[in-house]
GUTI-716059 format. One line per 4 residues: number of its first residue (from 1); their letters; for each residue y, x, z of C-alpha. Coordinates in pm, 1 decimal. Layout:
// residues N
NUM	A	Y/X/Z  ...
END
This chain:
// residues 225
1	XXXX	1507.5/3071.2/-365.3  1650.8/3258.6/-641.6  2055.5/3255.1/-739.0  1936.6/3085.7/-1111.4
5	XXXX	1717.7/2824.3/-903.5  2024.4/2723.3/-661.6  2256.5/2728.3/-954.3  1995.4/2490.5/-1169.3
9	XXXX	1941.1/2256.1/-822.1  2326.0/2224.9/-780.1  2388.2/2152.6/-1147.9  2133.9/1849.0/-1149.4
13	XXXX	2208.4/1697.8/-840.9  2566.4/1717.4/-993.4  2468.6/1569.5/-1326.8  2280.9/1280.6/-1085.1
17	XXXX	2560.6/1196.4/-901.2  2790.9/1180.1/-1194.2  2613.2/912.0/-1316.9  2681.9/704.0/-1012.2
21	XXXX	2846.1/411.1/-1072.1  3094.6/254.1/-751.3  3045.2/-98.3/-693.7  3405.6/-216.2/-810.0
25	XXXX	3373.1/-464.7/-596.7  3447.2/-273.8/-304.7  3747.2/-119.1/-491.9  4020.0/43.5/-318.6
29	XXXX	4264.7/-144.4/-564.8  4127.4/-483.7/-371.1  4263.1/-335.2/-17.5  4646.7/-413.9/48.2
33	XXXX	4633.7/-157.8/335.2  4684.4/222.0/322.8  4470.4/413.8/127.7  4322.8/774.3/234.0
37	XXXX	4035.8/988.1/81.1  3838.5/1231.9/250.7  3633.8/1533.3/64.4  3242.3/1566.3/151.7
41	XXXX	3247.3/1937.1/56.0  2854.6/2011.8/-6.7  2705.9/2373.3/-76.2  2369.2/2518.5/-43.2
45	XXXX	2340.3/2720.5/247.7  2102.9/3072.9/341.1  1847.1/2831.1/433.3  1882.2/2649.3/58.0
49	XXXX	1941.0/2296.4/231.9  2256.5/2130.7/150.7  2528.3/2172.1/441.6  2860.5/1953.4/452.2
53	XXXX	3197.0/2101.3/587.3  3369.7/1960.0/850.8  3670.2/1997.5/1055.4  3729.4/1940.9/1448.9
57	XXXX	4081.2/1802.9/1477.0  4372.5/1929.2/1673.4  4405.0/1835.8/2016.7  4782.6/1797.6/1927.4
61	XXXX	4762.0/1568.3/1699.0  5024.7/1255.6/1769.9  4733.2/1018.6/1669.0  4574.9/956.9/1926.4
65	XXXX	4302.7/860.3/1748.8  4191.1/1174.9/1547.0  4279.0/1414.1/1801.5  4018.3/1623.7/1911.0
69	XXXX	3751.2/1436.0/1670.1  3535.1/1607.2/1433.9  3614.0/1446.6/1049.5  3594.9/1560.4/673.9
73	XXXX	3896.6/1742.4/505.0  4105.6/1429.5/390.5  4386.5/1188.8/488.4  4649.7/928.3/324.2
77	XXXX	4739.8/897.6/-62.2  5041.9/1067.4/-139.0  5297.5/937.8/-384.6  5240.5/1238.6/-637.0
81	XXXX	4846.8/1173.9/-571.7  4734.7/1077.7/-890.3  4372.7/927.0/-797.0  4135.9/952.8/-462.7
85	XXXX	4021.5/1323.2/-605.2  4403.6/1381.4/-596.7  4421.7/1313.9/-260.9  4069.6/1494.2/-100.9
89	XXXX	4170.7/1786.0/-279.4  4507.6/1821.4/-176.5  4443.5/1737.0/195.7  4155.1/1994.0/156.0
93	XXXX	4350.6/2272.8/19.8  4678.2/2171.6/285.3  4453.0/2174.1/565.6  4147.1/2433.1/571.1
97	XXXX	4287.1/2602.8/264.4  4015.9/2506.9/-5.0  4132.7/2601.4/-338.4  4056.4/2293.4/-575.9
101	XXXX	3966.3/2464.1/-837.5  3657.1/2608.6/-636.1  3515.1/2270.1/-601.5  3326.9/2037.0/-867.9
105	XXXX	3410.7/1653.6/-805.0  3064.0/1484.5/-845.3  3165.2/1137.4/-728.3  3373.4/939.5/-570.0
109	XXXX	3191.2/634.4/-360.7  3328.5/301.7/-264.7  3593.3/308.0/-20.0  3535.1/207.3/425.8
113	XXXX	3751.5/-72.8/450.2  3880.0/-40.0/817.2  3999.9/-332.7/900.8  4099.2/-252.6/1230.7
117	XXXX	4281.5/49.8/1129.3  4447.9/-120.7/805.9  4284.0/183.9/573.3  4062.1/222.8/370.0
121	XXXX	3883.2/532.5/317.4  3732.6/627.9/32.4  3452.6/966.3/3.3  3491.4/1213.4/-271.4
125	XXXX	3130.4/1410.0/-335.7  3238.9/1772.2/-456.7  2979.3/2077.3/-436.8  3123.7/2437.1/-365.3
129	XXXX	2920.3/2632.4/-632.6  3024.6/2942.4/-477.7  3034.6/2924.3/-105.6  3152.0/3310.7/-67.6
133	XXXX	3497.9/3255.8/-268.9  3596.1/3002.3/32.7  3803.0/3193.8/304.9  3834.9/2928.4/564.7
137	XXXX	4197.5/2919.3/665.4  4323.0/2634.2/875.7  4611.4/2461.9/951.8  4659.0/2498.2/1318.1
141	XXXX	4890.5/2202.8/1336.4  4613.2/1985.6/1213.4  4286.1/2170.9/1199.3  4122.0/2301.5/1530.8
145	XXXX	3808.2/2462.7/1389.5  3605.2/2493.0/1044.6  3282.4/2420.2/1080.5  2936.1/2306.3/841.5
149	XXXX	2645.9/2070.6/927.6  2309.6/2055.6/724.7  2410.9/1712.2/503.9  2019.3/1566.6/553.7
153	XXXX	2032.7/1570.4/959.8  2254.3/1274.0/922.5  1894.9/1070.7/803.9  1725.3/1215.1/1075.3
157	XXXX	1724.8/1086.8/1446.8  1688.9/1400.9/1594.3  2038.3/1452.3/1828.0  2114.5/1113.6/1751.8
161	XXXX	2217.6/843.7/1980.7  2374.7/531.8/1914.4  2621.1/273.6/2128.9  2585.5/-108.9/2052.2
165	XXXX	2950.5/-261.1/1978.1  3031.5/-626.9/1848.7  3386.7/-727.6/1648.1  3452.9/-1047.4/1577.7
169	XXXX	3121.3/-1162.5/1666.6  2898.1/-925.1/1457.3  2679.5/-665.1/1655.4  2636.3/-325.8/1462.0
173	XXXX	2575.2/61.1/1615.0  2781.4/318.1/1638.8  2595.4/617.6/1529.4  2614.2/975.4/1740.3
177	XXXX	2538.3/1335.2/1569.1  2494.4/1629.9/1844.8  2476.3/1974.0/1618.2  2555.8/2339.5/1748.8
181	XXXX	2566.5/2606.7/1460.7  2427.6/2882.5/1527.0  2793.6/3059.8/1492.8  2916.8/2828.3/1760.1
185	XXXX	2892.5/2880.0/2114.1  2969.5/2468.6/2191.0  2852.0/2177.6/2063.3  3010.9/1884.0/1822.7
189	XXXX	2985.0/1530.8/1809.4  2976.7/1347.5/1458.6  3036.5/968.2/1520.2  3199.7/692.5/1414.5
193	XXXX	3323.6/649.0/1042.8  3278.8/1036.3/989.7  2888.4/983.7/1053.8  2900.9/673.9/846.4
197	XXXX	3045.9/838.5/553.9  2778.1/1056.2/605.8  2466.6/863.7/625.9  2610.4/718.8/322.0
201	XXXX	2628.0/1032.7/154.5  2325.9/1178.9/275.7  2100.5/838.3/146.5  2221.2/884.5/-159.4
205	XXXX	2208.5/1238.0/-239.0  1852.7/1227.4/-92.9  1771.4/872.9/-243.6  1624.8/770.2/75.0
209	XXXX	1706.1/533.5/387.4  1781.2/656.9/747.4  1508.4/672.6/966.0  1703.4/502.2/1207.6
213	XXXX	1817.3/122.5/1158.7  2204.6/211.3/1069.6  2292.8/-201.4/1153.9  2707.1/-117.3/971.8
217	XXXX	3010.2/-332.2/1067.6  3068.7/-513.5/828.2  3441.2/-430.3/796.3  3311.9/-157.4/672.1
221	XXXX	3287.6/-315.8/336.4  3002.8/-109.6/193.0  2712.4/-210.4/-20.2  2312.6/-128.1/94.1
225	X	2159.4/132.6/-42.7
END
């Protein structure tokens, strides 16, 4: 695939997304709990599929939680954050050291509401137009390792696996992702809200359903595709 043929690809799935409109509804605004944004960084890789960066967390992290866990560039709203895109692109730059003004904000998607967590969460879509002016550079007291995943293996069920859970009396799965890159020598896991995010991401940029049955919590507060 030619440079001018990426370039064109990128700019309409851009223009596509743009046009997205969130379901306001599901509004962050709505939410009386913390609010946090992550960034789902997309670029086209050597093998002209889309790939999504991602981040394995420190082990030293004092949430319990997160440490350790594979998740997308983001984190809590700031006081100077201005917006959601504020916020992804600031946690972005702070911890992998993604300048913003490499990235083109798409969209920004209806927040996860998680409940249990008191957060909600809400995806900013940007596209790295020019994957070679990103020098990785992360912030060891928060960011393990840099890594990317093709974006359309989270519709696939190839290295997928999923664990039944139930909350309040609803049943819904809890979806797995195995990848290795090939610059790797280990393997990461994907799972939990990260994955969600991105089978949400993935259905829409593709405009096409999981071949899995996904079966969300409904805490998570997002609409079907």
């Amino acid at each position: 695939m030619s440079g001018a043929t990426e370039f064109n690809k990128l700019q309409t799935l851009i223009r596509r997304l743009r046009s997205y409109k969130p379901n306001v509804l599901s509004s962050q605004e709505n939410f009386p709990g913390k609010s946090s944004a992550v960034l789902v960084c997309l670029y086209l890789g050597d093998d002209g599929e889309l790939h999504v960066i991602l981040t394995k967390r420190s082990s030293n992290l004092s949430s319990h939680s997160d440490a350790g866990e594979v998740a997308l560039p983001g984190g809590k709203r700031d006081e100077g954050d201005s917006d959601d895109v504020a916020t992804a692109l600031r946690e972005a730059h702070e911890e992998i050291g993604l300048d913003p003004s490499l990235v083109t904000v798409a969209s920004v998607l209806e927040p996860f509401i998680t409940k249990q967590r008191g957060m909600s969460v809400a995806p900013v879509i940007g596209f790295l137009t020019e994957k070679e002016a990103f020098k990785p550079d992360p912030n060891t007291a928060e960011v393990e390792e840099i890594f990317d995943a093709p974006l359309e293996m989270f519709l696939k069920n190839e290295n997928r696996r999923a664990e039944e859970r139930e909350h309040e009396g609803q049943r819904y799965l809890l979806h797995y992702f195995d990848y290795k890159p090939e610059d790797k020598q280990k393997n990461f896991t994907i799972w939990a809200l990260t994955a969600g995010i991105l089978i949400r991401v993935a259905s829409l940029v593709y405009q096409r359903s999981s071949e899995f049955l996904e079966l969300k919590p409904e805490f998570w507060n997002q609409p079907k595709i």
